[in-house]
SELUM-679817 format. One line per 8 residues: number of its first residue (from 1); their letters; for each residue x, y, z of N, C-alpha, C. Coordinates in steps of 0.02 Angstrom, whole numbers, plus 50000, padded with zeros to 5 digits. Layout:
<sites>
NUM> a> X,Y,Z,X,Y,Z,X,Y,Z; ...
</sites>
This chain:
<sites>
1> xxxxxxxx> 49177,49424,50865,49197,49469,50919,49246,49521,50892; 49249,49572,50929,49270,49651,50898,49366,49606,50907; 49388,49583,50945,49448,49564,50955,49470,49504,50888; 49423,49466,50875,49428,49436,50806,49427,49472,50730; 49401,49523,50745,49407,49573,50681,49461,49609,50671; 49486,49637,50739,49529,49661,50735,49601,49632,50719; 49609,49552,50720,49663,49504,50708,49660,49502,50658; 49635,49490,50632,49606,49483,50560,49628,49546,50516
9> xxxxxxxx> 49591,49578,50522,49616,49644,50472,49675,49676,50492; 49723,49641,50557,49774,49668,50556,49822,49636,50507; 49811,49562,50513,49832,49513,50470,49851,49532,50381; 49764,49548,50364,49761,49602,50283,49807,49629,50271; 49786,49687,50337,49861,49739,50321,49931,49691,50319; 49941,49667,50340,50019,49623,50359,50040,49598,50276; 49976,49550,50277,50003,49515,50217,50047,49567,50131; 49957,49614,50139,49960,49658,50071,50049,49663,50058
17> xxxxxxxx> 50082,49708,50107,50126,49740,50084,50191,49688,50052; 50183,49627,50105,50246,49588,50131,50227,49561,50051; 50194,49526,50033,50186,49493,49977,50212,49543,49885; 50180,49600,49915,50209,49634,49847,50268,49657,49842; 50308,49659,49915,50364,49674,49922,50422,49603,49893; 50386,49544,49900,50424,49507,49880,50403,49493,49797; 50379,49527,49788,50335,49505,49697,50386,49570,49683; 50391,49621,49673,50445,49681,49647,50517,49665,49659
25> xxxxxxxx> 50542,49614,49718,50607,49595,49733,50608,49543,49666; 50552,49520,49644,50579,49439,49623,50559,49469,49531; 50520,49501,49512,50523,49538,49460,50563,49589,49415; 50604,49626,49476,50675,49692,49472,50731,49626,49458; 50740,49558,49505,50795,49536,49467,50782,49487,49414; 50733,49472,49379,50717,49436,49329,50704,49470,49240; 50673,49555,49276,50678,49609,49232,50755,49596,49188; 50794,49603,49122,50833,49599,49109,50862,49664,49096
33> xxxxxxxx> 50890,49699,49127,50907,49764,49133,50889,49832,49187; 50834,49789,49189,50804,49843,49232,50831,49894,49294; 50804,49938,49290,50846,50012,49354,50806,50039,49375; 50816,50007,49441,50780,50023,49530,50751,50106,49481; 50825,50138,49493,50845,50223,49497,50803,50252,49423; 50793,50226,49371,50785,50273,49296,50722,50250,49278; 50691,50171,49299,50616,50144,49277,50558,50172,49316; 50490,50163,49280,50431,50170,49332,50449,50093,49375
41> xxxxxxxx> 50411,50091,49419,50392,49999,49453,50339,49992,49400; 50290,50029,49385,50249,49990,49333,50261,49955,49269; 50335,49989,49250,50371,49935,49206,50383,49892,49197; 50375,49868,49290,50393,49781,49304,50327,49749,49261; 50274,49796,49287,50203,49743,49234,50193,49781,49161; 50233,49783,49146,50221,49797,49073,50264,49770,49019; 50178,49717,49011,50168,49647,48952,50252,49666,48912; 50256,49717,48866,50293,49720,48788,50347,49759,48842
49> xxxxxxxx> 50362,49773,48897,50436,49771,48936,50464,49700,48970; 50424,49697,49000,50424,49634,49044,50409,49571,49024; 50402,49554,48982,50356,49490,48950,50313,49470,48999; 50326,49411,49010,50282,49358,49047,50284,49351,49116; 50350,49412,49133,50370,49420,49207,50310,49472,49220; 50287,49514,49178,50248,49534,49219,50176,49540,49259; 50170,49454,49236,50101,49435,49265,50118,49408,49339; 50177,49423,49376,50223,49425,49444,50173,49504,49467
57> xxxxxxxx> 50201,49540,49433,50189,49607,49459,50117,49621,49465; 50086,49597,49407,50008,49631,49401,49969,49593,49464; 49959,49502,49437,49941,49485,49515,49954,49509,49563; 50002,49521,49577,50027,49536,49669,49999,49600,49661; 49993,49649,49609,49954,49726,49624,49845,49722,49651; 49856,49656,49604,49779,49641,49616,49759,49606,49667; 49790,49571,49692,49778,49527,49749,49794,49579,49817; 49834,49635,49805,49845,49662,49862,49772,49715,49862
65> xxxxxxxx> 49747,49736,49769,49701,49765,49789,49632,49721,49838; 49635,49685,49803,49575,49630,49839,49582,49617,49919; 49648,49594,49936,49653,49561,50012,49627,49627,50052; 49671,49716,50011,49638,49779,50041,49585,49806,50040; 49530,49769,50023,49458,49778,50010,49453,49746,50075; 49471,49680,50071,49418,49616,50137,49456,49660,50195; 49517,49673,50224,49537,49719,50266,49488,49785,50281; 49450,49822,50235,49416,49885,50243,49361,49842,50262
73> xxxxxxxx> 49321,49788,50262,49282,49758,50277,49297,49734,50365; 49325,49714,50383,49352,49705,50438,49376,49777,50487; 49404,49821,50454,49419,49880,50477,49354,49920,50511; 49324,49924,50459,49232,49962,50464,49218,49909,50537; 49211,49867,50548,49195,49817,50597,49228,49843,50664; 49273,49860,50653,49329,49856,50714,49327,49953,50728; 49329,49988,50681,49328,50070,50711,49248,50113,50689; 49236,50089,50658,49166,50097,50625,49154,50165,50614
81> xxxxxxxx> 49204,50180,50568,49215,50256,50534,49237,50250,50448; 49165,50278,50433,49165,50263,50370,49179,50311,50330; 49215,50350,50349,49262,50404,50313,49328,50339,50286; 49378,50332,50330,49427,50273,50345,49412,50244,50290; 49369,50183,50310,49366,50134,50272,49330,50141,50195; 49296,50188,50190,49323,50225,50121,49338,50235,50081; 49396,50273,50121,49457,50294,50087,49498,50239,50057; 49506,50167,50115,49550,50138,50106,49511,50089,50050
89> xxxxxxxx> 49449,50073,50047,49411,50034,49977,49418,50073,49899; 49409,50137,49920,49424,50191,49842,49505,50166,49825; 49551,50170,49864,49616,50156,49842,49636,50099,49815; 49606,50037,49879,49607,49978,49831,49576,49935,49787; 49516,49985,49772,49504,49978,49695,49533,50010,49644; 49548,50046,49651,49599,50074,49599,49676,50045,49586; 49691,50002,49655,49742,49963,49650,49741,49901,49584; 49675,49886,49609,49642,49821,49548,49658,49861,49501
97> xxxxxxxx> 49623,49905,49462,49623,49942,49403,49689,49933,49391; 49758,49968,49424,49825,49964,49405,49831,49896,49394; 49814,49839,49422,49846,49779,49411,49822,49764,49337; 49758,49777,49328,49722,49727,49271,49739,49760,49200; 49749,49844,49212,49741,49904,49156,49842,49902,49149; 49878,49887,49137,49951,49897,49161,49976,49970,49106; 50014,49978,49091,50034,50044,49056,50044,50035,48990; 50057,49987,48988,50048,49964,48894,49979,49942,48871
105> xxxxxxxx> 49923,49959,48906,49870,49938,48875,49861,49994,48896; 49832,50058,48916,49809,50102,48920,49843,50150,48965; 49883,50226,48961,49934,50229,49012,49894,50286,49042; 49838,50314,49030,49777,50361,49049,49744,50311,49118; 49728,50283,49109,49689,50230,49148,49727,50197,49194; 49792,50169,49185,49844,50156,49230,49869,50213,49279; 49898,50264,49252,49911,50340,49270,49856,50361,49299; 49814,50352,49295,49746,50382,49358,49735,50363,49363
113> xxxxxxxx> 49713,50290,49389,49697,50220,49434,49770,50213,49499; 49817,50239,49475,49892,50217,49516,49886,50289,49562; 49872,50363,49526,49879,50419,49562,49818,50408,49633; 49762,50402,49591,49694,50413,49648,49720,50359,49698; 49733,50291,49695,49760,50257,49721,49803,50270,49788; 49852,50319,49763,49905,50329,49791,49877,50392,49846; 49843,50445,49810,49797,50463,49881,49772,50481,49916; 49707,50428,49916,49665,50400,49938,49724,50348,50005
121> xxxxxxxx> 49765,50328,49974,49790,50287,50043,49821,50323,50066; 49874,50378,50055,49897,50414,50089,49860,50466,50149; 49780,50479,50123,49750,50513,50161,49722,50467,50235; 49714,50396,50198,49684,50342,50269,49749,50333,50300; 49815,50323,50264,49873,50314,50317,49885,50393,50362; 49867,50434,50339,49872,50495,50382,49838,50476,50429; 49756,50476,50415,49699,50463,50473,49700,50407,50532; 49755,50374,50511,49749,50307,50543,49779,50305,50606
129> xxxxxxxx> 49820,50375,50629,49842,50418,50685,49827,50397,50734; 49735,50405,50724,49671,50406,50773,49685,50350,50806; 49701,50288,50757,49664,50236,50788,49733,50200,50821; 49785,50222,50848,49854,50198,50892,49871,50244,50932; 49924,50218,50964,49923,50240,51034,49998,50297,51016; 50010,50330,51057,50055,50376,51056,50110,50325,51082; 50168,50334,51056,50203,50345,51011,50206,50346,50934; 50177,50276,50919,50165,50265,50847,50116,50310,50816
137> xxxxxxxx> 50073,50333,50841,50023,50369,50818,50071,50425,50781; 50139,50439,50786,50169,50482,50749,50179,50461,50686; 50204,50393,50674,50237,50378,50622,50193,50394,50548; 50095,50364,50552,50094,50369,50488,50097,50455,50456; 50095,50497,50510,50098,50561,50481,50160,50583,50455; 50216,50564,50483,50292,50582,50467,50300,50544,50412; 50280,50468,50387,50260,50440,50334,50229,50467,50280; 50189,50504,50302,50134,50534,50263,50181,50590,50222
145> xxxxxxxx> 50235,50644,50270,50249,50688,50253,50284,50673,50195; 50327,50603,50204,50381,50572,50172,50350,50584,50098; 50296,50554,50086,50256,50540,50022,50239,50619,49973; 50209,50669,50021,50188,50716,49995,50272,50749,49976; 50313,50752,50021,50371,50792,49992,50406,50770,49919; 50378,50692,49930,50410,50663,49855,50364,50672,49795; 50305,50678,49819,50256,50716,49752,50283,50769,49740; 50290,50817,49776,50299,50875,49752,50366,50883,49725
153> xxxxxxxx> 50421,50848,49744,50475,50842,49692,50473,50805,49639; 50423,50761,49638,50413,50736,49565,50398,50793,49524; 50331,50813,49546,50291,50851,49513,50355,50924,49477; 50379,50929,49527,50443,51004,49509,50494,50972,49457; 50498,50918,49472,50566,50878,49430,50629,50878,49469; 50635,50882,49527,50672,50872,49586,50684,50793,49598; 50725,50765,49595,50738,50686,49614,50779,50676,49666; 50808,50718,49667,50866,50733,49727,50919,50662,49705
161> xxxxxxxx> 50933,50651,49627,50977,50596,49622,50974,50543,49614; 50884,50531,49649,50876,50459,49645,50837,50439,49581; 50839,50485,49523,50797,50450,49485,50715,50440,49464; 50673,50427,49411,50615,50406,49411,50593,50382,49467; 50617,50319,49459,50609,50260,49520,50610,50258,49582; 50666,50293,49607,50691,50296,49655,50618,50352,49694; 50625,50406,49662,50553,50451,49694,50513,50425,49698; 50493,50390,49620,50412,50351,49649,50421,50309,49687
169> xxxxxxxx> 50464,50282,49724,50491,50215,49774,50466,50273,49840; 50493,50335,49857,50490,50358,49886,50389,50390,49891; 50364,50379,49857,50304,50401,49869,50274,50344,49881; 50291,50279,49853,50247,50217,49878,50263,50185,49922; 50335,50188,49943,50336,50147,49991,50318,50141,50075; 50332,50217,50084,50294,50241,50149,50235,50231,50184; 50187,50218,50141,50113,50175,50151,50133,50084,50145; 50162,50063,50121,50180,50014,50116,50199,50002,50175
177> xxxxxxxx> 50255,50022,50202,50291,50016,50275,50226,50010,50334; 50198,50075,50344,50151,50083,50388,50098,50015,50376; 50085,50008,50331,50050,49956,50327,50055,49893,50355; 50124,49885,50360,50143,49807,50405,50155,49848,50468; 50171,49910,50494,50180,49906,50560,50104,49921,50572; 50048,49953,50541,49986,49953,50574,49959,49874,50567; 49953,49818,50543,49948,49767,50551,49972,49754,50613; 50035,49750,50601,50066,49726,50673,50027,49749,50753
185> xxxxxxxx> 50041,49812,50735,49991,49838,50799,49935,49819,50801; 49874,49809,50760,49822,49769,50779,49832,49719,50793; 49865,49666,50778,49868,49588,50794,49882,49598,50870; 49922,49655,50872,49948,49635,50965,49893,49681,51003; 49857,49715,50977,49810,49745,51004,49755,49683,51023; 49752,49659,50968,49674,49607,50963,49712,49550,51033; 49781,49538,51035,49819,49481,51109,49791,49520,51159; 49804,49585,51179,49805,49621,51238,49727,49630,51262
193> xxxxxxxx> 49668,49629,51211,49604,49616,51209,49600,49549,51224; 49631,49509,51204,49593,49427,51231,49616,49406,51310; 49694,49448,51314,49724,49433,51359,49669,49494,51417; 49681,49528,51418,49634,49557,51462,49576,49528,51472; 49532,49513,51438,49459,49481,51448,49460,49406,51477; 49523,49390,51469,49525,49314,51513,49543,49323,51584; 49584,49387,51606,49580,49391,51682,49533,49438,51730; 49485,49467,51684,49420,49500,51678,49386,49460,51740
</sites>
């Protein structure tokens, strides 16, 4: 049922972010030196930086690509716009690619597996507008803006202070965020669907 799909792939979304958010918390303090503000995050998975910590980072990049595949599978089910879901399968395959390819084995292939990545989701977290209700329907775009303004100060060499890190924090994490609150909103979407159809 369309209300079971929709729990479900709200769930995807939920998990992806929460899990890699705690794999970069538990990698940054095990890193021996490491800086939020002056490193890539891909440093956390990189083998001859990171040793053995960074098979923390690469899994949790691959597993989030994977869980964000079965989510676009569920998604397609639930809005059945295959622009969307897409977008959001191109990104998290390329997520895989970053996990498996890390920057010390190839930094061409990492570096454009992580960019297309980045978006490709930024364009489905824009689009994803459509599919919530006003108020929130603002957030992934003001999100969205968040991301593009920090490209383009990367790209200029603008950090505004914060650093390597700190920018690219600022271009990834914004989809990240949206990601657990668009979860969230489906799960209570998919209640308000069961709950309605039982006093139907």
């Amino acid at each position: 049922m369309n209300h079971d799909n929709k729990r479900i792939a709200g769930l995807l979304f939920f998990v992806v972010p929460v899990q890699f958010f705690l794999a970069a918390i538990i990698c940054e303090a095990l890193y021996p030196g490491y800086s939020v503000g002056q490193q890539f995050m891909s440093d956390l998975g990189n083998w001859s930086l990171a040793g053995n910590y960074a098979a923390i980072y690469n899994i949790s990049i691959i597993f989030a690509g994977i869980i964000g595949i079965a989510s676009a599978y569920f998604i397609q089910r639930v809005f059945k716009n295959r622009l969307f879901t897409s977008l959001l399968v191109v990104s998290d395959v390329c997520y895989v690619f970053v996990g498996v390819v890390s920057e010390d084995i190839s930094l061409p292939v990492h570096g454009i597996s992580g960019l297309v990545a980045l978006v490709f989701g930024l364009a489905a977290m824009i689009m994803s507008y459509k599919f919530v209700k006003s108020p929130l329907s603002y957030a992934p775009v003001i999100l969205g803006g968040v991301t593009l303004l920090a490209l383009v100060l990367q790209a200029s060499g603008f950090y505004l202070g914060l650093g390597l890190g700190g920018i690219e924090r600022l271009e990834m994490y914004p989809s990240l965020l949206w990601s657990i609150g668009f979860g969230a909103y489906l799960v209570g979407e998919s209640g308000n669907t069961v709950s309605t159809s039982a006093h139907a």
